[in-house]
Backbone as a ProteinNet text record, in pm:
[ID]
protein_1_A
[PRIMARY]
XXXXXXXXXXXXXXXXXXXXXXXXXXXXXXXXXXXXXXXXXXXXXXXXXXXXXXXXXXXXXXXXXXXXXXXXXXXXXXXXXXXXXXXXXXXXXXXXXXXXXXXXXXXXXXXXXXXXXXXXXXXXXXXXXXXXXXXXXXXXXXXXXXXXXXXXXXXXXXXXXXXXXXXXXXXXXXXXXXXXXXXXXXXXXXXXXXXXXXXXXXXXXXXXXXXXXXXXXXXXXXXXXXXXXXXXXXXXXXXXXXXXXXXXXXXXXXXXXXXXXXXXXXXXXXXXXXXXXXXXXXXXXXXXXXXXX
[TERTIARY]
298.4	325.4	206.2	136.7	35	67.7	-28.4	-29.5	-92.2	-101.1	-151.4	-308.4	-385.7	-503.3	-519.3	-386.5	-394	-347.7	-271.3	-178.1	-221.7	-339.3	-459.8	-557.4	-607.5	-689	-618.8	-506.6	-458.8	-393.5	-385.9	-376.7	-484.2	-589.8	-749.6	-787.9	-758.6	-746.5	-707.3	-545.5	-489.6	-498.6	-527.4	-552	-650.1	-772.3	-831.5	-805.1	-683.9	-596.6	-486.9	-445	-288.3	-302.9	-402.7	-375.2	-402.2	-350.1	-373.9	-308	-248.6	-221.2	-76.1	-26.9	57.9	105.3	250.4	297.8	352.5	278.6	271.5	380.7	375.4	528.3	533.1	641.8	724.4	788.9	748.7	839.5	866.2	986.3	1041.7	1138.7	1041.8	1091.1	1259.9	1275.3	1397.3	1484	1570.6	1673.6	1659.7	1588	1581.4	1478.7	1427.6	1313.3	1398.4	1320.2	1448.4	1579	1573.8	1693.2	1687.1	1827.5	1850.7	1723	1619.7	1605.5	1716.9	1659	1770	1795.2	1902.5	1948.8	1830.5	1820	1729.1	1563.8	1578.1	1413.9	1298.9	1342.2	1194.9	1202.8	1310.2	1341.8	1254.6	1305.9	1237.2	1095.1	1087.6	923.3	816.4	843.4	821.8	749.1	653.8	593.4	572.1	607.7	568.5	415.6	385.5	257.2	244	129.9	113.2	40.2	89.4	51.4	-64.1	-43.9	-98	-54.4	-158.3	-46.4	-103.8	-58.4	-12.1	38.3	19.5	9.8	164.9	195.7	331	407.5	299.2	302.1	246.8	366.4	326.4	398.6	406.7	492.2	406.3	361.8	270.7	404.3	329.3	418.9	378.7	399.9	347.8	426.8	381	451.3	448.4	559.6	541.7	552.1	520.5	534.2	715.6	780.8	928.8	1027.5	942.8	982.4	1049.1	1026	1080.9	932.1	919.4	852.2	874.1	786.9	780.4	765.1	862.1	825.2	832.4	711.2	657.1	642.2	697.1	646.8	639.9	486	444.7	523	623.5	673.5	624.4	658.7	578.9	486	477.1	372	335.7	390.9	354.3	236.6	159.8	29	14.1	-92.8	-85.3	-242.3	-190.9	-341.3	-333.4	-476.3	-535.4	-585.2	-572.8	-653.1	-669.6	-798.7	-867.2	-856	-891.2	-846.7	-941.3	-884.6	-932.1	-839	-801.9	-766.5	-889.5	-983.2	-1116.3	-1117.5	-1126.7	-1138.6	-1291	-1303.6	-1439.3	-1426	-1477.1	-1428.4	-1550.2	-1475.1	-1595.4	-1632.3	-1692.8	-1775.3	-1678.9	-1506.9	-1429.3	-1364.6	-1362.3	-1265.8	-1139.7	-1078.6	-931.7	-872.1	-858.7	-762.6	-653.8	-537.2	-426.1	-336.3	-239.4	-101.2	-103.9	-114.7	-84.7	49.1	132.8	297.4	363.5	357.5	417.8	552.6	633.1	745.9	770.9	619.9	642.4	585.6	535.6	467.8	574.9	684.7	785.6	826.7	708.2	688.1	590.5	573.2	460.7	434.6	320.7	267.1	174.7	195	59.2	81.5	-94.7	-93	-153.7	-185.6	-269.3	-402.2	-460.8	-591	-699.6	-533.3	-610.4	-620.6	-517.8	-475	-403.9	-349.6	-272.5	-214.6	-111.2	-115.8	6.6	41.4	128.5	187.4	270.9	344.7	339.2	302.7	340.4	411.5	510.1	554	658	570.9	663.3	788.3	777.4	884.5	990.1	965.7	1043.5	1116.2	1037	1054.7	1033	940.9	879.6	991.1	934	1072	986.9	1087.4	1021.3	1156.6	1139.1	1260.5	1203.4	1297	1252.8	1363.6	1301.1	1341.2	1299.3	1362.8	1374.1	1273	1155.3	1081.1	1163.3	1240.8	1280.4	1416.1	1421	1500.1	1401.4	1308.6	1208	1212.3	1187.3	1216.5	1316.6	1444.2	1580.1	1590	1514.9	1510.1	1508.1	1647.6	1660.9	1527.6	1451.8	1321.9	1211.3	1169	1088.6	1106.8	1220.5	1323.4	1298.8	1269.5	1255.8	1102.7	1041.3	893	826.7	759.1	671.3	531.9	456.1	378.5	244.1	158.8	74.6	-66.3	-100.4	-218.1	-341.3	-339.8	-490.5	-478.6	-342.4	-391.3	-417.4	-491.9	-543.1	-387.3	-235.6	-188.7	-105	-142.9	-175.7	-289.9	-254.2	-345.3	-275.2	-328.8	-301.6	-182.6	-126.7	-24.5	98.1	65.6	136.5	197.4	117.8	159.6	206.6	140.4	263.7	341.5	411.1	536.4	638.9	601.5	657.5	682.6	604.9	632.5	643.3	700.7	717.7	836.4	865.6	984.4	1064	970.5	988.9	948.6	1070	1067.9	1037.3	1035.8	944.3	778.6	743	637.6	521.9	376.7	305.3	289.1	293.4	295.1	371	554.4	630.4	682.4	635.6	659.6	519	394.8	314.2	330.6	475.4	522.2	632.9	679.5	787.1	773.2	764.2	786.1	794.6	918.6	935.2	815.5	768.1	632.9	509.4	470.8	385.4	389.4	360.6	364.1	265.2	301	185.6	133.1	173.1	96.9	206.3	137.3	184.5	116.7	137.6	111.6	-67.7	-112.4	-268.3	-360.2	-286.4	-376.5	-334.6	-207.8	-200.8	-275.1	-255.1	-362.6	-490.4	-552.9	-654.8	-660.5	-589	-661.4	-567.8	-506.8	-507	-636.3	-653.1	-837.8	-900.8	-938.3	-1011.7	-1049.8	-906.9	-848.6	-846.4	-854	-858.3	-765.1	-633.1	-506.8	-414.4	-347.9	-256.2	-151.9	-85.7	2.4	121.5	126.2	229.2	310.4	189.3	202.8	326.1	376.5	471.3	445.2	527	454.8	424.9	561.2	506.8	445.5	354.7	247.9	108.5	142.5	2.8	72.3	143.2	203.6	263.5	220.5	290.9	408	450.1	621	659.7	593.2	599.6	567.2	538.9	484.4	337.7	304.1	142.6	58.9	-68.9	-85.1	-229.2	-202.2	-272.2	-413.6	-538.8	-725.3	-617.1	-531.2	-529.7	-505.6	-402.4	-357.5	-446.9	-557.6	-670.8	-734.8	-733.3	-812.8	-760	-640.6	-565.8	-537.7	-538.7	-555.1	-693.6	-800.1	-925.5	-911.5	-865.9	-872.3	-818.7	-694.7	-618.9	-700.7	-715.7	-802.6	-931.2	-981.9	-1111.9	-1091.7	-984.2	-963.8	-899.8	-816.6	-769.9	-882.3	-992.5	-1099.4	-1185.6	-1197.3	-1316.9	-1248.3	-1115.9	-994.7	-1000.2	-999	-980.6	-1109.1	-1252.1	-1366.9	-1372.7	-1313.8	-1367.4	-1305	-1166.4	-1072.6	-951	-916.2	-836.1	-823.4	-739	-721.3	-687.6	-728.5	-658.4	-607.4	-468	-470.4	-380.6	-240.6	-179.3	-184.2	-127.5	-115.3	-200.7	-237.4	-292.3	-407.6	-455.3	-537.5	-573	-659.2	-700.9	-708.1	-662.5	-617.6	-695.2	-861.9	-967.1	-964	-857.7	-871.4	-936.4	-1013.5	-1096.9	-1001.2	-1036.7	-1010.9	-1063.1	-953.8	-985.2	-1108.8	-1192.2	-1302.7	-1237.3	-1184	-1146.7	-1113.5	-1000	-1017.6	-1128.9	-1250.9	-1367.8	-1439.6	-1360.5	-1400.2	-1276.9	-1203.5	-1080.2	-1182.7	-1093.4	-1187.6	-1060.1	-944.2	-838	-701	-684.6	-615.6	-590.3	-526.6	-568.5	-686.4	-731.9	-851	-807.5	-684.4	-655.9	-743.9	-776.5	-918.4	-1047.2	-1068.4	-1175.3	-1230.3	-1336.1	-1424.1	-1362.3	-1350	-1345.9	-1490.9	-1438.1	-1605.3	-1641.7	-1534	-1600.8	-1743.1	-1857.8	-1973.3	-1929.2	-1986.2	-1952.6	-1830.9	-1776.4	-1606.5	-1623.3	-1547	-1568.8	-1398.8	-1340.5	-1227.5	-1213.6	-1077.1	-1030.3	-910.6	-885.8	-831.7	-702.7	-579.6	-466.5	-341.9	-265.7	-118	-41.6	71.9	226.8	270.5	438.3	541.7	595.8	610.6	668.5	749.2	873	971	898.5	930.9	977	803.2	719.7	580.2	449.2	365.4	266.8	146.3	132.6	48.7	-72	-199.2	-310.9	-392.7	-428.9	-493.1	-639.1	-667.4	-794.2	-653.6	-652.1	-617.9	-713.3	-788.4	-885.5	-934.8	-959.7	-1049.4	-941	-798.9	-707.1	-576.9	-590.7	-494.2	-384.6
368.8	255.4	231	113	98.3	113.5	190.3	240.3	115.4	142.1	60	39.5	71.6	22	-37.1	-34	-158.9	-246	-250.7	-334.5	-427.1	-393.7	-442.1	-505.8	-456.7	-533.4	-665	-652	-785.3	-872.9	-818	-930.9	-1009	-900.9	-988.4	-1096.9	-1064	-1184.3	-1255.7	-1254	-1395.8	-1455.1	-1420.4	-1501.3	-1617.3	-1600.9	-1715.3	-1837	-1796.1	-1933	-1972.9	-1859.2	-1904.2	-1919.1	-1892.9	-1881.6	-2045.1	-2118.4	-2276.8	-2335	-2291.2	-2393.3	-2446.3	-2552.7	-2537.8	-2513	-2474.3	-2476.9	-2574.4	-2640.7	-2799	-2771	-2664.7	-2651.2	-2457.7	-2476.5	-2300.5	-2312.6	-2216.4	-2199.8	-2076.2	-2050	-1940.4	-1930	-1850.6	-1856.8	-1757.3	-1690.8	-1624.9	-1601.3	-1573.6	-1560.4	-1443.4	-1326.7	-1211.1	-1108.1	-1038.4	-962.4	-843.2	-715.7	-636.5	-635.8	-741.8	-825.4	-971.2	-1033.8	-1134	-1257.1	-1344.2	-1412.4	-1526.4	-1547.5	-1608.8	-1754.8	-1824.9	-1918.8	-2061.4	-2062.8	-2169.7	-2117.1	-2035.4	-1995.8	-2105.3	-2152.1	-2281.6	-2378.6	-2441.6	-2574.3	-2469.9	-2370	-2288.7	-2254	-2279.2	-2277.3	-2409.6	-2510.4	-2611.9	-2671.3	-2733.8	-2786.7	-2731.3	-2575.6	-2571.7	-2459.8	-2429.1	-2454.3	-2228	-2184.2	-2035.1	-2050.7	-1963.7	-1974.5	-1857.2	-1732.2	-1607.6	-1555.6	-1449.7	-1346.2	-1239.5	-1184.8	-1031.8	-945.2	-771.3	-643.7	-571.1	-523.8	-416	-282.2	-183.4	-39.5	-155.5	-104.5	-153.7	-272.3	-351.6	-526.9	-640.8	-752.8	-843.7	-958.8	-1049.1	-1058.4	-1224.5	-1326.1	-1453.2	-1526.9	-1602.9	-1603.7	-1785.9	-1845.4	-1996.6	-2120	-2232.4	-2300.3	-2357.6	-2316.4	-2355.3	-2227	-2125.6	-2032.2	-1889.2	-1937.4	-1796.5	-1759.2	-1583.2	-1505.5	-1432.8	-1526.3	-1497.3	-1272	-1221.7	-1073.6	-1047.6	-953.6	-959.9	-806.2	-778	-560	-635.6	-534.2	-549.6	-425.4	-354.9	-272.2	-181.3	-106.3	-35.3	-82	-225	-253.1	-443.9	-462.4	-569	-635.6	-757.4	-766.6	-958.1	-967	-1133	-1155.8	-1263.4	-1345	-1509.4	-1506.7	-1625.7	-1696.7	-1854.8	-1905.3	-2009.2	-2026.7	-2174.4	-2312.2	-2406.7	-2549.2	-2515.7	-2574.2	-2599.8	-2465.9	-2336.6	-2242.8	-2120.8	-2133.2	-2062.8	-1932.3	-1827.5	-1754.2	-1653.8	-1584.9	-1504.4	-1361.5	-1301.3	-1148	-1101.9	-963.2	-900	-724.5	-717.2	-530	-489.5	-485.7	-382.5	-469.3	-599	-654.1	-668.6	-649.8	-602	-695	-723	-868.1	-832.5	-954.1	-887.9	-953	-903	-976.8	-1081.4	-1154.7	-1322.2	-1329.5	-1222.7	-1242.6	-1346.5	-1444.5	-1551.3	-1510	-1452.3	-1375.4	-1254.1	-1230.8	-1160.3	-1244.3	-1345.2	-1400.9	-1496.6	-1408	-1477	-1531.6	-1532.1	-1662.3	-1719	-1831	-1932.8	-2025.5	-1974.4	-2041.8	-2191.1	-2278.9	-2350	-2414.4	-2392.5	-2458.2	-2527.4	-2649.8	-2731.7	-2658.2	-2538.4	-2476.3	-2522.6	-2595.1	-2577.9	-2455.4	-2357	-2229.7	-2189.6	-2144.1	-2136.7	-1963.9	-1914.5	-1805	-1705.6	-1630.7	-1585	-1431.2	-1444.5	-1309.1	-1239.4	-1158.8	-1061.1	-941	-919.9	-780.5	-746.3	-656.4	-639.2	-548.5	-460.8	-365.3	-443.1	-544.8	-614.5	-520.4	-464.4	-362.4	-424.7	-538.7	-589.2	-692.1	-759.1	-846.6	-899.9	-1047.1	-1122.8	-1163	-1221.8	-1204.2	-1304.9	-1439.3	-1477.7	-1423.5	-1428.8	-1364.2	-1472.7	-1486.2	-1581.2	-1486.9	-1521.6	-1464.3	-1372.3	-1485.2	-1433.7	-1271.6	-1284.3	-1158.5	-1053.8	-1064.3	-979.9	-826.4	-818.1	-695.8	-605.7	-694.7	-670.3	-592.8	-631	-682.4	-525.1	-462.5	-331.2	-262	-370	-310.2	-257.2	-341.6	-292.2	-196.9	-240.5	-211.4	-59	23.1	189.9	254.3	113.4	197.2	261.3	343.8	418.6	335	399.6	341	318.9	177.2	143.2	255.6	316.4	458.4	380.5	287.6	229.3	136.3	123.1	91.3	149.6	125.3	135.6	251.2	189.2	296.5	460.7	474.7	570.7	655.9	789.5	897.4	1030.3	1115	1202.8	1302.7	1253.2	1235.6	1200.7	1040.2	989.8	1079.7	1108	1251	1330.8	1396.4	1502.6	1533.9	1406.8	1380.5	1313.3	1312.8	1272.6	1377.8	1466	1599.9	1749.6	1689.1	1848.2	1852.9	1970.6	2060	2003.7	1940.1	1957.9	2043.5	2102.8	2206.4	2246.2	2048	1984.8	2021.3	2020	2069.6	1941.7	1934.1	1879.7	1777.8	1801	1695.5	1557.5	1656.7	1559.7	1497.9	1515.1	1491.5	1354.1	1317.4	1229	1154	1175	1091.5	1028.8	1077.7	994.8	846.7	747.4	596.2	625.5	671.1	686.8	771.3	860.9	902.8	832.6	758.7	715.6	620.7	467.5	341.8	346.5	322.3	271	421.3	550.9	631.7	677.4	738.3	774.6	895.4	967.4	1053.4	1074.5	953.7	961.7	1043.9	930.9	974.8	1047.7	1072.5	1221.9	1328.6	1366.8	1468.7	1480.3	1306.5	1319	1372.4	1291.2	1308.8	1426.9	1528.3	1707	1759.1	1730.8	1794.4	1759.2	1667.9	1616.6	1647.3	1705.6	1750.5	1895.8	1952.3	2150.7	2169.1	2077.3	2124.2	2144.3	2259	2291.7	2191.5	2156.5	2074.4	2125.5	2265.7	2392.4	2432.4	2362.2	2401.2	2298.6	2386.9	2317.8	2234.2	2100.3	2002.2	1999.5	2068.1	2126.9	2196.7	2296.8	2335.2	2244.9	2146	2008.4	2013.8	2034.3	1988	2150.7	2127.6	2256.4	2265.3	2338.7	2378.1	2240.7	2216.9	2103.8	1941.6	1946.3	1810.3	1755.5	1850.4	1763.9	1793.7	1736.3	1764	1873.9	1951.2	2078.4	2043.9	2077.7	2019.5	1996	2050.3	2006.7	1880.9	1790.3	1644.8	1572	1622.4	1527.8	1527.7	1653.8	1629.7	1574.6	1537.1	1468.3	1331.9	1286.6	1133.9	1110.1	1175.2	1101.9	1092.4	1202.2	1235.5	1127.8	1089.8	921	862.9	820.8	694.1	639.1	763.4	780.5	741.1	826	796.5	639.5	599.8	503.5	358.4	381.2	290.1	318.8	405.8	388.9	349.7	357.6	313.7	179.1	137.3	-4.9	-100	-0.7	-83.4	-101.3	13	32.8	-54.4	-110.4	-194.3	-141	-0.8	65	114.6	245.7	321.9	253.1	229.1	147.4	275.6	312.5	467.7	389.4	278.6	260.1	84.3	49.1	-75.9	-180.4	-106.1	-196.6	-244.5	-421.7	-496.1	-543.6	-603.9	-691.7	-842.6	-945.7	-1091.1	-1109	-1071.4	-1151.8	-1074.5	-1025.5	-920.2	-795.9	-747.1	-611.9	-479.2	-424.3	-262.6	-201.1	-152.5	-96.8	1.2	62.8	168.6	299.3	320.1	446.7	586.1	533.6	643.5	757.9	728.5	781.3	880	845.7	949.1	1044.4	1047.9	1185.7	1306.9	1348.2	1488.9	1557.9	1570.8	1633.7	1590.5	1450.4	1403.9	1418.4	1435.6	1440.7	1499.6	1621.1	1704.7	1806	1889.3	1984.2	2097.3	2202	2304.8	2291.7	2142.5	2114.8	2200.7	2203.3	2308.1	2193.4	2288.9	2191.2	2171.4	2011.2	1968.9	1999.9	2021.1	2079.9	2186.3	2149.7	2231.5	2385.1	2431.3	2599.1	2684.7	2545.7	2612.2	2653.1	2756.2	2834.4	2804	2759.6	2724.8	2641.8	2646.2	2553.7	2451.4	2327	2255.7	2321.6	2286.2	2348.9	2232.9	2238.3	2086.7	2193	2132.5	2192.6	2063	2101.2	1991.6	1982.3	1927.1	1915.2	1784.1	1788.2	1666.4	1597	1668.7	1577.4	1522.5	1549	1482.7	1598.1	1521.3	1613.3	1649.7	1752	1822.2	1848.7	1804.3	1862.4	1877.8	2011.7	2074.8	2196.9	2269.3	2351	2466.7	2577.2	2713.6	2740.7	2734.1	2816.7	2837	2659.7	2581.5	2508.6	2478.8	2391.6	2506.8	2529.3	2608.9	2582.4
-783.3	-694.3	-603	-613.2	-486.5	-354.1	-283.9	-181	-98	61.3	157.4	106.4	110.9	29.7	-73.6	-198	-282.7	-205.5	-148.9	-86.4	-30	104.1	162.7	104.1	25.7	-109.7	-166.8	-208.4	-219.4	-105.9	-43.8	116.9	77.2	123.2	142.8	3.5	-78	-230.3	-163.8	-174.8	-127.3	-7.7	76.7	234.4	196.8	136.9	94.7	37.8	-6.5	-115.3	-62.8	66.5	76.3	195.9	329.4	467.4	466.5	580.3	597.6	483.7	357.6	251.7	277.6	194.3	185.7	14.9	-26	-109.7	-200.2	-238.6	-310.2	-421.2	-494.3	-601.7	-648.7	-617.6	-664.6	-784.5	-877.6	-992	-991.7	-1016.3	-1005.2	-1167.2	-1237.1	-1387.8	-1422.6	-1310.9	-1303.4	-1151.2	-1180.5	-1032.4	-933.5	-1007.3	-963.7	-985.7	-925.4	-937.9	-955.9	-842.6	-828.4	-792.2	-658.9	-600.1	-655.3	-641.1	-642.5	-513.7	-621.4	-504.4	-401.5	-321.1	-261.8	-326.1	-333.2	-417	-354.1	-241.2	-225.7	-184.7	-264.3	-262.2	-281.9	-356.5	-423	-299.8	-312.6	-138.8	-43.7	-49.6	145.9	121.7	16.5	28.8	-4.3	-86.8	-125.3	-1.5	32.4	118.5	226.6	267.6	388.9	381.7	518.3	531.5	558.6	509	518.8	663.4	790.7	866.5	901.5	824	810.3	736.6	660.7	543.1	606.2	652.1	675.3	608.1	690	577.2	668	641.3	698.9	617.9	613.5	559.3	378.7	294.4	150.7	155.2	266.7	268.9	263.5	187.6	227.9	290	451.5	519.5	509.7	425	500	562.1	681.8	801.2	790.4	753.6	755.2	833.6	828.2	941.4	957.7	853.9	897.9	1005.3	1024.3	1086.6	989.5	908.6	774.3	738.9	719.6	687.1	514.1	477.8	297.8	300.2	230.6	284.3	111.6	29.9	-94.1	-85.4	-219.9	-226.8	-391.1	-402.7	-568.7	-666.7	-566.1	-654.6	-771.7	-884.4	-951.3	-1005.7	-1061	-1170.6	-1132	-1021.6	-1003.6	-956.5	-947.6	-919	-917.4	-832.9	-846.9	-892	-976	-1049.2	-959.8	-966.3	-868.3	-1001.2	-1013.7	-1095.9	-968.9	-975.4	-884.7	-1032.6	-938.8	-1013.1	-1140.2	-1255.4	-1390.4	-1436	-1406.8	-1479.7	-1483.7	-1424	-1351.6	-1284.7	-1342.7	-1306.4	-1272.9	-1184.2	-1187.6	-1203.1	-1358.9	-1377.6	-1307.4	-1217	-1165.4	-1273.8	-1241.2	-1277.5	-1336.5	-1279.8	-1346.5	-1348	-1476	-1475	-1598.1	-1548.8	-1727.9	-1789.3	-1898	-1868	-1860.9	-1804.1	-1780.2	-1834	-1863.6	-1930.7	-1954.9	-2055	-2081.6	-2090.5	-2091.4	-2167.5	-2053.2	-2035.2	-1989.6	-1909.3	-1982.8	-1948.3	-1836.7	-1769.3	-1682.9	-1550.7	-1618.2	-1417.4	-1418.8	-1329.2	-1249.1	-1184.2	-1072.7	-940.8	-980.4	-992.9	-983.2	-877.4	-749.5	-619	-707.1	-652.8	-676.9	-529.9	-515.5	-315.3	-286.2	-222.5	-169.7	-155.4	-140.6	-171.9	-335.2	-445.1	-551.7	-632.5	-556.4	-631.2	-689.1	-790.1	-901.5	-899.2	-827.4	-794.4	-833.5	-956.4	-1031.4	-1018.3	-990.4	-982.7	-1109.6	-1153.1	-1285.3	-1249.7	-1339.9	-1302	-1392.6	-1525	-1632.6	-1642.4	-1474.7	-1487.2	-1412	-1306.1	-1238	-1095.5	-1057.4	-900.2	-804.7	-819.2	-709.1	-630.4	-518.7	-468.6	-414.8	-358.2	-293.9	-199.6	-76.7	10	134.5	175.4	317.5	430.8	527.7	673.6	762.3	847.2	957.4	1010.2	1078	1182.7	1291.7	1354.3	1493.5	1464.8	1290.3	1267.2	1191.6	1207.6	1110.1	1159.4	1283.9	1336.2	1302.1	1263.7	1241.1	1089.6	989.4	831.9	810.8	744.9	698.7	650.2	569.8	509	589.2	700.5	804.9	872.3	979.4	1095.4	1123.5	1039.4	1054.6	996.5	974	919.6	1048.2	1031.6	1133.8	1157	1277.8	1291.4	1175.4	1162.7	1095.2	1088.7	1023.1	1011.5	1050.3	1030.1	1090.6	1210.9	1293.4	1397.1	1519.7	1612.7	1755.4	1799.6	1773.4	1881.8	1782.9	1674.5	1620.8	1597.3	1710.7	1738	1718.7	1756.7	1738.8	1823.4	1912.1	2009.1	1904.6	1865.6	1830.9	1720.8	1632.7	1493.8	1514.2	1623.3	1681.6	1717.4	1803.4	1866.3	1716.4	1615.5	1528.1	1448	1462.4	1341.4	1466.9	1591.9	1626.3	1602	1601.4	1541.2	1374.8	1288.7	1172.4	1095.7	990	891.7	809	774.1	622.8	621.5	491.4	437.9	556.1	557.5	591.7	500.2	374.2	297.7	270	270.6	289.4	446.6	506	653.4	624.5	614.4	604.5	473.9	365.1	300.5	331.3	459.2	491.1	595.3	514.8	583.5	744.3	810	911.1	1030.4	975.1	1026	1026.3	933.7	902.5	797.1	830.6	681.1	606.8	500.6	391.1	318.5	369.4	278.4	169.4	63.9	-55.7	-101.3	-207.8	-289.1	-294.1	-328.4	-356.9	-212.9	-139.8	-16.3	89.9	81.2	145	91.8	-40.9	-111.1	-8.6	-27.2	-28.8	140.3	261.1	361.9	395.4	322.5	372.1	341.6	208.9	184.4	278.3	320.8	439.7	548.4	564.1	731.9	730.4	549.6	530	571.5	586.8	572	417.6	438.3	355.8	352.7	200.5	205.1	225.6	198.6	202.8	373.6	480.9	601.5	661	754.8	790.1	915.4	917.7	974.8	1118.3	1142.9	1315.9	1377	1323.3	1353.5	1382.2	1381.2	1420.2	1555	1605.7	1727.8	1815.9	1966.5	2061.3	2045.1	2070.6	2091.9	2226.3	2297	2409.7	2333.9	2190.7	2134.6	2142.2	2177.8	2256.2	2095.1	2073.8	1927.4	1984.5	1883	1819.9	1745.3	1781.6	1709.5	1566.1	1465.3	1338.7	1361.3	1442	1418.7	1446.9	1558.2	1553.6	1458.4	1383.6	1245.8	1146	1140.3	1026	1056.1	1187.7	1209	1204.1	1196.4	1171.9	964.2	909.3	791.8	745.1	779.7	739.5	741.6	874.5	867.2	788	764.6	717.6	555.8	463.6	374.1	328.3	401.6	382.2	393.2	498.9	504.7	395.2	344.3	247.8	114.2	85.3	-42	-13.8	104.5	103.8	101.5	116.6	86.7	-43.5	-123.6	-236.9	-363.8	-256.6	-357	-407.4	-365	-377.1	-498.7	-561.5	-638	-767.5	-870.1	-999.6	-1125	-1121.6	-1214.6	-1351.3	-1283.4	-1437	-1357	-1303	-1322.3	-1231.9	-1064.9	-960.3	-1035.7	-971.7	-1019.9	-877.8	-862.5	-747.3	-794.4	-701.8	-766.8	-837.9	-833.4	-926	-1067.8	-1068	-1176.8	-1169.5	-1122.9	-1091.9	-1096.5	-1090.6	-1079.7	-969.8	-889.1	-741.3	-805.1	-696.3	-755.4	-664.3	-584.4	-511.8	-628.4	-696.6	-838.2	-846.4	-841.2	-881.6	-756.8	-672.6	-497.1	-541	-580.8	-552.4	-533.8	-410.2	-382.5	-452.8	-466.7	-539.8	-612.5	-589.8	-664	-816.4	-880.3	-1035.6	-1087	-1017.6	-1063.1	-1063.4	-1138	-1131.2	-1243.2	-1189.7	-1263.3	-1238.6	-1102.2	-1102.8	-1001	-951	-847.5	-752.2	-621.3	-496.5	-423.4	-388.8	-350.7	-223	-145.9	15	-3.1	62.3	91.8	81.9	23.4	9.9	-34.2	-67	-73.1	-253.7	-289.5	-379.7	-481.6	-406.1	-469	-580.9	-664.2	-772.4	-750	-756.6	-729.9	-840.2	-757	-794.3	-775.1	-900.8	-874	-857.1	-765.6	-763	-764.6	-755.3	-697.2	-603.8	-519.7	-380.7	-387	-353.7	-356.7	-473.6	-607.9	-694.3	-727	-711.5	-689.6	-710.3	-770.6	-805.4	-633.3	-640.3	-514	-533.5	-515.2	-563.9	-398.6	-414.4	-283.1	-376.5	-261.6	-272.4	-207.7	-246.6	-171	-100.8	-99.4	-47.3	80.6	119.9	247.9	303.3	219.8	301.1	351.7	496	526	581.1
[MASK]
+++++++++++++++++++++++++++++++++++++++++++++++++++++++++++++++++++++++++++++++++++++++++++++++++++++++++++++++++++++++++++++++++++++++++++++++++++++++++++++++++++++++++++++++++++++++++++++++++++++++++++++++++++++++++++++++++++++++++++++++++++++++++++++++++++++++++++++++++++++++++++++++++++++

């Protein structure tokens, strides 16, 4: 499932085609994604105007001029293709082609930009859902996400007061939504290596017995951040299905310091260790023994 750095990556695609536009015609080739769309989906979107598209953990949020907030999850395998006027596309360096099967691009945007902008999604996980603005806060889906990892009021305080006196592993404590939005499997791995934390450690040890955070949480909120900015320069992770609108292939894949390198040498400076998988909730674990304690 794409993580906040695919996620982000395709914000940034579509803002160019969709911020200022309006929605000149919606086709909506079926009733339902994962959920039922709503029965007047096409009318509530039909002419009105994208005021901003926005990111919210793995939510793309566009915010319209009738006062409803278009709220979009690409779900397991979902992804959007941009065609500019004529049917024009520009393949870049890593570019794949992608599904022609007609039968899976389920929403069809076309916008006063001149953009031609298609939902695909052959497993059908993804959703699409409007929300009244003034209830967005409210919207079961949001309503309990934790704070955003790359903004300004997530620090290292903030982590700690969130994971003191939890029992749960370090790993699954920074996979849980409620602690923290937008991360997943990939990049937790990555930013415990980072941080030379164990995924094994338990999560309240980043934090005093009083909550205050412990040098590890400062080292694991720089480790986030750090990882997650250079995933999102890079276009983010592409392993089975993420694409970027122009078609491309995220490049992050190719930095794993331990993701999916299990037997490999660990790359930390001097570290002598072998990259090692377990399972933890159901999920593959890849760490260093050695340097991550």
């Amino acid at each position: 499932m794409p993580e906040l750095p695919e996620v982000e990556t395709v914000r940034r695609g579509l803002a160019p085609v969709m911020e200022g536009a309006r929605f000149t015609k919606v086709i909506a080739h079926r009733g339902d994604l994962r959920w039922p769309l709503a029965p007047d989906f096409v009318a509530r979107l039909e002419g009105k105007r994208v005021e901003g598209l926005g990111r919210r953990a793995k939510y793309l949020l566009a915010d319209l001029s009738s006062g409803d907030v278009l709220v979009m999850h690409l779900g397991m395998s979902g992804s959007f293709r941009v065609a500019r006027s004529g049917g024009k596309t520009t393949p870049g360096r890593y570019y794949h082609e992608r599904s022609k099967n007609a039968a899976h691009d389920h929403v069809v945007f076309h916008m006063s930009s001149g953009a031609r902008i298609a939902f695909n999604d052959p497993r059908r996980f993804g959703m699409m859902k409007l929300v009244p603005r003034a209830e967005l806060e409210r919207e079961p889906l949001l309503r309990a996400l934790g704070p955003e990892p790359l903004g300004n009021e997530f620090d290292a305080a903030m982590l700690a007061r969130a994971c003191k006196g939890k029992k749960t592993s370090l790993k699954a404590a920074l996979s849980d939504q409620k602690v923290v939005a937008g991360l997943g499997n990939i990049y937790v791995c990555e930013a415990l290596h980072r941080a030379r934390l164990s995924p094994k450690r338990r999560a309240s040890t980043i934090a005093t017995r009083a909550g205050a955070p412990h040098e590890r949480a400062q080292r694991l909120v720089d480790a986030i951040k750090a990882v997650l900015a250079d995933a999102i320069a890079a276009g983010g992770s592409s392993l089975r299905d993420h694409r970027r609108t122009d078609g491309e292939l995220g490049d992050f894949q190719h930095d794993f310091r331990v993701y999916d390198r299990e037997g490999k040498r660990c790359p930390t400076p001097g570290c002598k260790g072998t990259i090692r998988r377990m399972v933890q909730t159901g999920r593959s674990t890849f760490f260093c023994p050695v340097c991550q304690r």
